[in-house]
C-alpha positions, 0 to 999 in steps of 0.5 A: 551551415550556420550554428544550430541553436535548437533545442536538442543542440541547447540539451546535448551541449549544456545538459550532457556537456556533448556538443552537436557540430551544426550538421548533426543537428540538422539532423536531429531537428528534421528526426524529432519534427517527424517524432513530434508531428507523428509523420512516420518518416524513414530517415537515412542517414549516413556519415563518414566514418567517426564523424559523430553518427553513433553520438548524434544517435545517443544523444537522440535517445538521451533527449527523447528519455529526457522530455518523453512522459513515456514511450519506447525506443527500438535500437538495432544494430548488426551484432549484438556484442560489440555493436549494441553493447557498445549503443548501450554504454555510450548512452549510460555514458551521456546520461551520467550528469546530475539531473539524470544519473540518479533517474536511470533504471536498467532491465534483462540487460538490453533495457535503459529506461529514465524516471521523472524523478528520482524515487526508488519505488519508481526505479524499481517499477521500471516508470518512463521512457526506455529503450529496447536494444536488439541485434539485428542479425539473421538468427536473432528473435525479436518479434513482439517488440512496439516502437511507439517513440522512434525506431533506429537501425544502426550500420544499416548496410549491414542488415539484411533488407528480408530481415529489416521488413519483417522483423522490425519495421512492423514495429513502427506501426502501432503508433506510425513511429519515425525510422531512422537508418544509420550507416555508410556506403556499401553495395548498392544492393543494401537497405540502407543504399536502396532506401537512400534511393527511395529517399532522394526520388521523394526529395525530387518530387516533393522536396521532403528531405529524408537523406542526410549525408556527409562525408569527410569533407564534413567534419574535416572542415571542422576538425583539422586533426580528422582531416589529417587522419583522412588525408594520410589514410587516402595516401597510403590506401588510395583514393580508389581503395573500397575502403575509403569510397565507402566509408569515407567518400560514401560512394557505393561500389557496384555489386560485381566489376572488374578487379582492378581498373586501368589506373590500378593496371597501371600503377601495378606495371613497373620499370625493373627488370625480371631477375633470374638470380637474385642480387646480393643482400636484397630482401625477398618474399614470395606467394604461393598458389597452388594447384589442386582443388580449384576455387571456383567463384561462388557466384558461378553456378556449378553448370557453368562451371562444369562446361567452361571452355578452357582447358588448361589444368589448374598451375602452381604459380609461385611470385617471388618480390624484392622488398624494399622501404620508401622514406615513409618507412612502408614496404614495397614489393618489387615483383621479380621473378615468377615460376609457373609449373603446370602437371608437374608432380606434387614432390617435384614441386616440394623439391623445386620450391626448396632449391627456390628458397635456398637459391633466393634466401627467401625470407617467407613464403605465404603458401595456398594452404587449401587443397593440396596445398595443405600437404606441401605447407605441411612438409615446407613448414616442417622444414623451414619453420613457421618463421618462413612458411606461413600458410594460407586456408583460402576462406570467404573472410580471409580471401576478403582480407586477401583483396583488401590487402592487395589494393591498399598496396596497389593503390598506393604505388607500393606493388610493383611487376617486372617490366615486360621487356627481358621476361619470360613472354608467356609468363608476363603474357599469361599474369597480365591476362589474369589482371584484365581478367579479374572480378570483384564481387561482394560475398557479404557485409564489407566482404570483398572476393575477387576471381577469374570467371572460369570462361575467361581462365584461371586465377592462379597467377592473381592468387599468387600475388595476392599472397604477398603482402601476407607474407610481409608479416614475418618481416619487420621493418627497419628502423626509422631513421631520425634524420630527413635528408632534404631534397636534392633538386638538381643532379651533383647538388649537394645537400647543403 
């Protein structure tokens, strides 16, 4: 892209003193021909993360106010508090310059309006261009609104489609205002990914360009400290991990799928050995799934749960890892060890857990608090401590939290399973059908479940392994030494 020389890149660099990067104005410069021509486009626009969307958005709205007589903006985000407080802010920030801090009136505290000129009386009577802010969620009440300059949502993912239809498209109407959709990937089920769609099959047959899109690669080629960040995150999440497909790569993931691909299956696999005892001075932490109230998917409809075919009860399943750094000073979790207890009576596993915990010297255990499991983390912590037992209520958010701990460890190489080799063959048998097994779906806005479908069996060996990087909470690291060996190349090479 060459430099943009454009009139909004000329006001955003010399007026507010925030230059735009060659590919925001593109942007901008196809948003406000639309504007200008009253064409009623519906843009899409979506950019990895912090590579400048809310400025370029700001920046929009700080030219319109500028060179508009009169007029209203809609800018709509998810929430209201952070995500419009925060629109808010960023736009009286850029409008703090001489020509237009003394012209800016504010209303009911979602208004921002910019007089001609200076003037109290004009002040005071609200003259000139605004922008309205509202929140976008499913509970807010926003009809009667007009967009006749420009209609924005933000994080446009995030919205619901039903809402964004009824609620504040209209808006556009009166006038066949220009709509913007601001956000990043996600499922793609979402507004912004079906309008995308629609977007790319215009271009296709007309060549009307309607989608923006840039992802890391963008700003990266710009900006050597971003593309160091970007670099690092990938390393230590993994190229695979939800997170950096959607917001980083832009790629949508699919609205149901397996867990963990065969890459994920494998790196998950390890060379040590299953350990019966523990080894002396080892770090070791464990997760706990409990059986009890069952935590069927969802999505599942109670039919199908009720008739599902396997009949084996619900187990206890307790995952015990040997923790250990890498020269990044990040933790790794080696799997060694596993019980599974199916029918055994609540205390006998109160009093089979105690001898595991003074046996392994267990530093903490995260325990399934759900359930019946809230009973035995009660007993366990009253025991040990908090600074042991850390228990776990499974929710729609903390589940999510869960899943994305998991891969990020997974996809970075830093969990690890005991070799099949010397393991209980039921055990291993039994955990690896669960990882085949597992699902994803996803629950709500960057919310991430994962399952086993009950006609396939139970989760309680994924859950319990799910539990442990939750319990690498309560460890802290060691400290970094300042010293890097260099490598060794060759065996019985010295260091120098």
């Amino acid at each position: 892209m060459k430099k943009s020389s454009s009139p909004i890149a000329h006001f955003a660099s010399t007026v507010l003193g925030k230059p735009l990067y060659p590919y925001q104005a593109e942007v901008a410069d196809a948003i406000l021909s639309s504007i200008r021509h009253r064409q009623g486009r519906i843009f899409t626009v979506m950019m990895a993360r912090q590579s400048g969307k809310n400025q370029l958005s700001a920046v929009l709205e700080a030219f319109l106010l500028t060179f508009m007589q009169q007029g209203t903006i809609v800018k709509a985000a998810p929430t209201f508090n952070p995500q419009i407080i925060n629109s808010r802010l960023r736009l009286l920030s850029l409008l703090d310059t001489p020509s237009t801090r003394d012209c800016i009136w504010q209303s009911d505290g979602h208004m921002i309006g910019l007089a001609p000129r200076p003037g109290p009386t004009l002040l005071r009577n609200h003259v000139g261009p605004r922008v309205l802010f509202f929140s976008a969620g499913p509970e807010s009440n926003v009809v009667g609104a007009t967009a006749d300059i420009l209609l924005e949502i933000d994080e446009a993912q995030d919205v619901a489609r039903e809402k964004f239809e009824r609620d504040f498209r209209p808006m556009a109407s009166t006038c066949n205002a220009t709509t913007v959709l601001y956000g990043t990937a996600w499922s793609d089920t979402t507004l912004l990914a079906q309008q995308r769609a629609a977007n790319l099959e215009l271009e296709r047959l007309t060549g009307q360009r309607q989608h923006f899109e840039y992802d890391w690669h963008t700003l990266a080629a710009l900006n050597p400290a971003y593309r160091s960040f970007v670099e690092q995150e990938i390393a230590r999440l993994g190229e695979d991990h939800p997170a950096i497909q959607t917001q980083y790569l832009l790629q949508s993931i699919s609205s149901t799928g397996y867990f963990l691909n065969s890459l994920q299956r494998t790196l998950l696999q390890g060379t040590h050995c299953w350990q019966e005892t523990p080894e002396e001075a080892a770090c070791y932490i464990a997760g706990m799934d409990v059986a009890g109230e069952e935590r069927a998917n969802p999505e599942i409809s109670l039919m199908t749960q009720k008739h599902h075919s396997h009949s084996r009860r619900d187990s206890t399943v307790l995952s015990i890892g040997h923790v250990r750094y890498n020269e990044f000073n990040l933790p790794i979790i080696e799997v060694v060890h596993q019980e599974w207890w199916t029918g055994v009576p609540y205390m006998q596993q109160y009093a089979r857990t105690l001898a595991l915990m003074d046996l392994w010297g267990i530093r903490s255990l995260a325990l399934d608090a759900t359930g019946l499991g809230a009973g035995l983390s009660s007993l366990l912590l009253d025991r040990f401590g908090a600074e042991r037992i850390i228990p776990f209520a499974f929710s729609r958010n903390s589940k999510s939290r869960l899943a994305y701990q998991m891969l990020s460890l997974v996809n970075s190489n830093r969990l690890k399973l005991y070799s099949a080799v010397g393991a209980p063959r039921d055990i291993s048998t039994e955990c690896w059908q669960q990882l085949h097994a597992a699902r994803y779906s996803l629950p709500g806005a960057n919310l991430l479940n994962f399952y086993v479908d009950p006609v396939d069996g139970h989760d309680d060996f994924l859950c319990s392994l799910a539990l442990l990087p939750e319990a690498l909470h309560a460890l802290t690291a060691p400290a970094a030494s300042r010293l890097v060996q260099p490598v060794r190349f060759y065996a019985n090479e010295g260091y120098f």
